[in-house]
C-alpha positions, 0 to 999 in steps of 0.5 A, spaced: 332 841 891 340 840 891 342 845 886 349 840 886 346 836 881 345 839 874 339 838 871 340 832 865 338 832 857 337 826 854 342 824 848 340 818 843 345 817 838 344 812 833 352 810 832 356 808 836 362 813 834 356 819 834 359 825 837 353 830 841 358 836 837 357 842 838 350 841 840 354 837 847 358 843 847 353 849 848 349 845 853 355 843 857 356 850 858 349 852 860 351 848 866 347 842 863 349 835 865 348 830 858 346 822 859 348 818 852 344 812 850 344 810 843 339 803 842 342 801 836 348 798 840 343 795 845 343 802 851 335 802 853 331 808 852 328 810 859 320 808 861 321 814 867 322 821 863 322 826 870 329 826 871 330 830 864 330 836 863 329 836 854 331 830 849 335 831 843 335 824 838 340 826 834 341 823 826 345 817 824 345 813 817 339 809 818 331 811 815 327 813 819 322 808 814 327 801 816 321 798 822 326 792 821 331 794 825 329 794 832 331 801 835 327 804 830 321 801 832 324 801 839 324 810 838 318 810 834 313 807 839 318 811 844 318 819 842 310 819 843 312 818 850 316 824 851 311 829 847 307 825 853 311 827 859 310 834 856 318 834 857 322 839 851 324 834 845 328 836 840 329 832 832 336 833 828 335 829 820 334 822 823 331 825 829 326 830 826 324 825 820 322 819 826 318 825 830 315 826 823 313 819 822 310 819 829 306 825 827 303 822 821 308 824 816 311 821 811 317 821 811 321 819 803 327 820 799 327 826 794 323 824 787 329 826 783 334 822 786 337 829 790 340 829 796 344 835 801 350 834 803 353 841 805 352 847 807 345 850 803 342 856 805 335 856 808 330 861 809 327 862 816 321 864 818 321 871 821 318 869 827 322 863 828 329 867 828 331 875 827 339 873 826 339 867 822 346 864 819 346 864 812 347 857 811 346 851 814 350 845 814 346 838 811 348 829 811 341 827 808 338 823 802 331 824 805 326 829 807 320 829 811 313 833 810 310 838 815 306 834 820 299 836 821 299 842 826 306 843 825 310 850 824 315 851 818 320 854 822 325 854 816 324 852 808 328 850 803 330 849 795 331 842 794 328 839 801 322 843 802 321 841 810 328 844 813 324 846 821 318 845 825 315 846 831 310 842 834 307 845 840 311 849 845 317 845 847 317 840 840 322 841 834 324 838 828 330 840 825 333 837 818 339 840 819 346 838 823 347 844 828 352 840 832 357 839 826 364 841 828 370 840 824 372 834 828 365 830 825 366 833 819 373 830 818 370 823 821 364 823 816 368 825 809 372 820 811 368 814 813 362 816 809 366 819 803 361 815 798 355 820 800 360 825 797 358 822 789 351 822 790 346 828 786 347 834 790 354 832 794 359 838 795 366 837 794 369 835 801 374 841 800 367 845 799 365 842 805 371 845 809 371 852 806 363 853 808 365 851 815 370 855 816 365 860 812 358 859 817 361 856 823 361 863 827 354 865 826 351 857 826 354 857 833 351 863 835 344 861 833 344 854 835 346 858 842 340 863 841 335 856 839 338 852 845 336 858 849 330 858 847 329 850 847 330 849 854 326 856 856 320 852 853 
């Protein structure tokens, strides 16, 4: 094996302004080279999947109910080819409601109009996550259910689903572990009507969380990426 070349994770965005975040980060510096496609802007996703070592589709302003729009369709009929090929899969909101759908959940907008965005705690199933952060950072309007088979690894007030595990190397997270203060910034700013919508934070709430939970949602993002890969 030539050790010069550093093992790959596959990153799928969904715009193309999306920014792997604080997720690229910590994976840069486990010594992991990172390959970004997005299809929406037309980027191919890969028929042969052996020179990856996890997949990360992160989230995006799309509903993972739009089989209107090609790359969703595209995404939906290509996940199950990852879980396939056995390689570690990682879901973040869009991402984790497409591999809901793909295992037969229904993915839909809360029944009462809600959404969540900001920071909301969760609770964290024991077994999942000795040292979980106090918050979790959330941009969302719809919830997925717990695929048959599925593990809850973390539970919510307004969206129940916030974290499952299928399998050993499958995971589907509601919530943005790779926010940073730049995303941050960018969403407010170009997405600031979601800041109306029922359950919003105010943007100056959303920075005061940050600079509260930013430390501890680092390090239990390192902590799960760890465990991720070891899958």
């Amino acid at each position: 094996m030539d050790h010069s070349v550093r093992p790959l994770v596959l990153l799928i965005t969904h715009q193309a302004t999306s920014d792997p975040g604080q997720v690229g980060e910590l994976l840069r510096a486990k010594g992991l080279g990172l390959e970004t496609r997005c299809p929406a802007i037309g980027d191919p996703l890969p028929t042969d999947l052996h020179p990856y070592a996890g997949v990360v589709v992160f989230g995006g302003p799309m509903s993972s109910n739009d089989e209107h729009l090609d790359f969703i369709r595209a995404e939906l009929a290509w996940i199950p080819r990852v879980l396939a090929a056995e390689r570690p899969f990682l879901g973040i909101c869009l991402g984790a409601q497409l591999l809901a759908r793909v295992l037969g959940a229904r993915v839909a907008p809360h029944p009462e109009g809600m959404t969540e965005i900001g920071y909301f705690p969760v609770r964290f199933d024991a077994r999942a996550e000795a040292e979980p952060p106090h918050a979790v950072f959330q941009w969302h309007k719809e919830g997925f259910e717990l695929p048959v088979g599925a593990v809850q690894l973390a539970a919510g007030e307004t969206f129940l689903n916030q974290a499952f595990q299928y399998g050993d190397r499958t995971v589907g997270l509601q919530f943005h572990p790779e926010v940073t203060v730049a995303i941050l910034e960018r969403w407010t700013t170009v997405a600031a009507e979601a800041l109306r919508w029922p359950g919003a934070q105010p943007r100056e709430d959303l920075f005061r969380h940050y600079a509260n939970h930013h430390r501890s949602g680092r390090a239990w993002t390192n902590r799960f990426l760890d465990r991720w890969l070891a899958a």
